[in-house]
C-alpha positions in Angstrom: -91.3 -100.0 -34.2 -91.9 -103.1 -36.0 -92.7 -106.6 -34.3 -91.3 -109.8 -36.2 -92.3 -113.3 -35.7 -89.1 -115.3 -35.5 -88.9 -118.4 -37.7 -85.5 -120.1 -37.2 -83.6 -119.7 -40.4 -80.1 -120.0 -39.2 -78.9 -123.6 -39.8 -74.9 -123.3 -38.8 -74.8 -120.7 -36.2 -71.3 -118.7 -36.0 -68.9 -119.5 -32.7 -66.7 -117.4 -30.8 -63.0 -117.3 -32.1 -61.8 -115.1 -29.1 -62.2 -112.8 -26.5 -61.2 -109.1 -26.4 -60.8 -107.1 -23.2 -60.4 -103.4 -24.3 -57.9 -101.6 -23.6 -58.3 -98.1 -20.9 -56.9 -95.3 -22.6 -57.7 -91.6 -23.6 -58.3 -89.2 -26.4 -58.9 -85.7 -26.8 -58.4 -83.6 -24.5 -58.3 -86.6 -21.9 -61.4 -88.2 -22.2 -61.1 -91.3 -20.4 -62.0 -94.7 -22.4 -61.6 -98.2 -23.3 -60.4 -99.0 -26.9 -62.1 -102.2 -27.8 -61.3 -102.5 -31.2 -57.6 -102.2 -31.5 -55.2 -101.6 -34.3 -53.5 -105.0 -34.3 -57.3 -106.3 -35.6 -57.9 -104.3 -38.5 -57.2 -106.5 -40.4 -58.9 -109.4 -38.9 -62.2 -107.0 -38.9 -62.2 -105.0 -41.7 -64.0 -102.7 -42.7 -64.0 -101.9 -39.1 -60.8 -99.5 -37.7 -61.7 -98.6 -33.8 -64.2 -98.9 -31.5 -64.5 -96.7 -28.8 -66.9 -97.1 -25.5 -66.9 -94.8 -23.2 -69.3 -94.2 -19.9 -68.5 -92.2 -16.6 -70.2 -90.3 -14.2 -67.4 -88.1 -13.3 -67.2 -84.8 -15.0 -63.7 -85.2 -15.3 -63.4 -88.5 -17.1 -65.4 -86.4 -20.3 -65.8 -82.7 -19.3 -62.9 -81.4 -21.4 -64.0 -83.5 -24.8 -62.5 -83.8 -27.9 -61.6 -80.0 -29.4 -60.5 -79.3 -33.3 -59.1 -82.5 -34.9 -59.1 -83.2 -38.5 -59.8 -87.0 -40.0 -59.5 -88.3 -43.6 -60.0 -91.4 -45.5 -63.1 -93.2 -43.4 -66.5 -92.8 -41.3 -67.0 -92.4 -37.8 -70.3 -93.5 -36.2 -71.3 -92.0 -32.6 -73.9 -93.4 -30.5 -74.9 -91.9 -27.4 -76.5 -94.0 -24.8 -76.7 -91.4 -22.0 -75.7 -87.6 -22.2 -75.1 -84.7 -24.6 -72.3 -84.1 -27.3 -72.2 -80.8 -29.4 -70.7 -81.0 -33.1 -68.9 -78.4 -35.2 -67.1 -79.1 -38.1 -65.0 -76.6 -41.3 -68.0 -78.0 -43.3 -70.3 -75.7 -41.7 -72.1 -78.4 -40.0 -72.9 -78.6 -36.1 -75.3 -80.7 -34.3 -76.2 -81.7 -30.6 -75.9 -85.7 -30.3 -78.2 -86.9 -27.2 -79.7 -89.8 -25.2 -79.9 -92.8 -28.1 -78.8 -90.4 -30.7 -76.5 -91.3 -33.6 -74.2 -89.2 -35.7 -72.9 -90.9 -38.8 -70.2 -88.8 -40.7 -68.1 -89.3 -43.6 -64.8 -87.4 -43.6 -63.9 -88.0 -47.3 -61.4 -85.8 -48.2 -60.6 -84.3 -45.4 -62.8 -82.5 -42.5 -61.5 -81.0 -38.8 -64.7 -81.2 -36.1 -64.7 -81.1 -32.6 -67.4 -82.8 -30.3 -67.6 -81.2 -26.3 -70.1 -82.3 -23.9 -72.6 -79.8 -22.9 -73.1 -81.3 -19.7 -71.2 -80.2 -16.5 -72.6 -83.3 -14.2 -74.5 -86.6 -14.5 -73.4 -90.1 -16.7 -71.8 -89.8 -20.4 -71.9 -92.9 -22.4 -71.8 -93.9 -25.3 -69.5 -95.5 -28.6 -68.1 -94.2 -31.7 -67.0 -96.8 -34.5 -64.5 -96.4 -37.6 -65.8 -97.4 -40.8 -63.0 -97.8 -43.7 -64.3 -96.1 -46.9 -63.3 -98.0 -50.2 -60.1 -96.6 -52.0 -62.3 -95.0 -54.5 -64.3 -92.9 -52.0 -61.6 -92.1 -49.6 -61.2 -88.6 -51.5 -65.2 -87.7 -51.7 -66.8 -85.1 -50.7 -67.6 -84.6 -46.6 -71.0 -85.5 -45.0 -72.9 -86.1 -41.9 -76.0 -86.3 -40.1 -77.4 -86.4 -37.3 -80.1 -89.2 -36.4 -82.1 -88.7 -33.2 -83.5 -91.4 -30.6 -86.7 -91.3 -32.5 -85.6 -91.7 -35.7 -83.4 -94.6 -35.3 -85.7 -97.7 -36.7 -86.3 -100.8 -34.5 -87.4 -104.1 -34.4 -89.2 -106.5 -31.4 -89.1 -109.8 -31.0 -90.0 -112.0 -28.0 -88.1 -110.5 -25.3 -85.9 -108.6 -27.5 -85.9 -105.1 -28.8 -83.3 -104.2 -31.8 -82.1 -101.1 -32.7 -80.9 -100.7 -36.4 -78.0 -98.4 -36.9 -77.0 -99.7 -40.5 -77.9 -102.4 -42.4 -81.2 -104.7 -42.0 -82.8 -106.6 -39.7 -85.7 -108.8 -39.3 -87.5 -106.2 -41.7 -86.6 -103.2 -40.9 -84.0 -101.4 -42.6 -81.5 -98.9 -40.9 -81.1 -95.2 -40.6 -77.8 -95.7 -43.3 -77.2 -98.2 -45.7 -73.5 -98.3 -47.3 -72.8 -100.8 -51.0 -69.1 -101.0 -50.4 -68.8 -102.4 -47.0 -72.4 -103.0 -46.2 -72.4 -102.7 -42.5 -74.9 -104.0 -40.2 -74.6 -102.0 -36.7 -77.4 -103.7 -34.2 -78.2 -102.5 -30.3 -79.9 -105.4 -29.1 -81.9 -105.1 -25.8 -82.9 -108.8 -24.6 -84.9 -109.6 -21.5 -83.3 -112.1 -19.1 -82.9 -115.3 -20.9 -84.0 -114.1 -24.4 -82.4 -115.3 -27.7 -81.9 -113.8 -30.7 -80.6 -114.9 -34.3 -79.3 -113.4 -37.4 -78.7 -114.4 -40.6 -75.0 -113.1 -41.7 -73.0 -113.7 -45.3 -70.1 -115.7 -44.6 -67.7 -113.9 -45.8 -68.5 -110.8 -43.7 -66.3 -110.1 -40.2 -68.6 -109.8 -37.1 -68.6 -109.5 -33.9 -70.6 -108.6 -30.8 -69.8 -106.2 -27.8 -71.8 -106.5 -24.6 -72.1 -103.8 -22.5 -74.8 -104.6 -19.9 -75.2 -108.5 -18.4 -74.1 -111.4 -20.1 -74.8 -113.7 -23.6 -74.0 -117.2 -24.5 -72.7 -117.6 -27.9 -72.7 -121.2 -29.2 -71.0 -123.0 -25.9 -69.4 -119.9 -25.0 -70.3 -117.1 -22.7 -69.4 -113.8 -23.2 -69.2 -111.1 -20.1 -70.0 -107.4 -19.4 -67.4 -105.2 -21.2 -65.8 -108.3 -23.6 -65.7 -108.4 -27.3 -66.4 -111.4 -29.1 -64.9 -112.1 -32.5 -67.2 -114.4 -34.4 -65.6 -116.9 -37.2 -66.0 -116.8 -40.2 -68.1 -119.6 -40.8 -72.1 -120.3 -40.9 -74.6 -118.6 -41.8 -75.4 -116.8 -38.7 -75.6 -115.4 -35.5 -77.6 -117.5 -32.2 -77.2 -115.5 -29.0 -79.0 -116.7 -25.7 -79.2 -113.4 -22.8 -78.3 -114.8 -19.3 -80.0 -114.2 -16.1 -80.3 -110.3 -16.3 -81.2 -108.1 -19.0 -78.5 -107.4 -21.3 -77.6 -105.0 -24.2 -75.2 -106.0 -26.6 -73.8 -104.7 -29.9 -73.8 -106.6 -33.6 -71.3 -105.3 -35.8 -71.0 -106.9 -39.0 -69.6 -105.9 -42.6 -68.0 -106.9 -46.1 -64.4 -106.8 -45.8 -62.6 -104.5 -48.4 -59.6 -106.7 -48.9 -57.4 -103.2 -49.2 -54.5 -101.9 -48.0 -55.1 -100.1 -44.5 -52.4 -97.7 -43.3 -53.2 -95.5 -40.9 -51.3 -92.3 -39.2 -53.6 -91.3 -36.4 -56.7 -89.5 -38.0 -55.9 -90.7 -41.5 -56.9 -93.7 -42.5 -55.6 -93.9 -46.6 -54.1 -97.1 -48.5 -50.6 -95.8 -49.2 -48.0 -94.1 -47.2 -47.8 -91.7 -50.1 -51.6 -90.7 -49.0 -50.5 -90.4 -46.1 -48.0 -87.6 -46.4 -50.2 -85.5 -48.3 -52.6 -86.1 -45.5 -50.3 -84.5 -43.3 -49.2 -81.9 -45.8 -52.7 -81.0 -46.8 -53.7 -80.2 -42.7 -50.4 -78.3 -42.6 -51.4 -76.0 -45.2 -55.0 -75.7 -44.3 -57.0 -77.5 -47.0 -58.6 -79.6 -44.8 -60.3 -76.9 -43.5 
């Protein structure tokens, strides 16, 4: 872990543009979750397609997982707070995703997986995120790989410890690095009252997701379980914890100013892609 001295570089902090309460749903094979990045904001948050958080500690809100499906055209980032998640994939590939684990694959071309707990009792938490791939990669080659606890690079500050999925921060660069959308994926653990700042391009979407206490943004305070969409304006991010501790999510990237149409587990640019999406699973070569 690396300790920074903070020196306030941040001279227009980013506001909040709005509030997003997820939506409850479920996936799979009835995994109970709350979708908290949306369709309708593609768009308004690209490169980013979904986020997912999920977190029970009743074997049937995850017990039955999420069995053989195929996905083509983007990335999908899992990160497991609390609990166990087995991989296989047509690839080849399988891997055991655990407590602060992350699995970062790239479906490419085309790739079925499943992911099934391997846990009959106790708490399951955890998020996955969809990362559009640029036109010109959407066809590549399949890849994954899992990143455990340990090897996931962090960062402390006064009263804060940061986790660094992707991207960079305060020195430390994270497990994946990606030059067409650049993302910048931070877990952020701050003590009660604790701030934190980062420096952001301006023309890069972000936004925050707290999932334990509370953070003020600017003049406005964000909640347990709420998304805030930051504007795009100023060359950072300030964030102040409230009276608990809190853990919140930074997710940042470099919009790809594509088309995005999607049909379920295919995310391509065309609905011409799209069919042969659908006929290439039909006749197997996603496999």
């Amino acid at each position: 872990m690396s300790t920074a001295t903070v020196t306030s570089s941040i001279t227009s902090p980013r506001t909040v543009e709005r509030q997003v309460l997820g939506q409850a749903t479920s996936d799979g094979a009835g995994v109970k979750l709350t979708r908290v990045l949306t369709q309708d904001l593609q768009r308004r948050l690209d490169p980013y397609l979904m986020l997912d958080a999920f977190g029970s500690d009743k074997p049937g809100d995850y017990i039955a997982g999420f069995p053989d499906h195929p996905h083509r055209g983007f990335e999908t980032i899992s990160y497991m707070i609390a609990g166990r998640m087995r991989h296989r994939d047509s690839a080849g590939h399988e891997g055991l995703l655990e407590n602060g684990g992350v699995q970062w694959m790239t479906a490419g071309r085309g790739v079925i997986h499943s992911e099934l707990p391997e846990q009959e009792e106790g708490v399951m938490e955890g998020f996955q995120l969809w990362l559009n791939l640029p036109s010109g990669d959407k066809m590549r080659e399949p890849w994954y790989r899992d990143f455990k606890n340990a090897e996931i690079p962090e960062f402390k500050t006064e009263g804060v410890t940061g986790r660094v999925i992707a991207g960079e921060s305060h020195g430390v660069t994270g497990a994946v690095q990606r030059d067409g959308t650049e993302p910048l994926y931070l877990d952020l653990h701050l003590e009660a009252g604790a701030s934190f700042e980062q420096a952001l391009p301006a023309e890069h979407n972000a936004f925050i997701y707290v999932y334990r206490g509370g953070v003020t943004v600017g003049d406005t305070e964000v909640a347990t379980q709420r998304m805030a969409i930051l504007k795009n304006s100023g060359d950072g991010l300030r964030l102040q914890a409230g009276a608990e501790p809190t853990r919140v999510l930074l997710i940042a990237g470099k919009p790809l100013n594509e088309p995005i149409v999607q049909y379920g587990p295919f995310v391509m640019n065309s609905k011409e892609q799209i069919y042969q999406a659908v006929q290439d699973f039909n006749a197997g070569k996603l496999a």
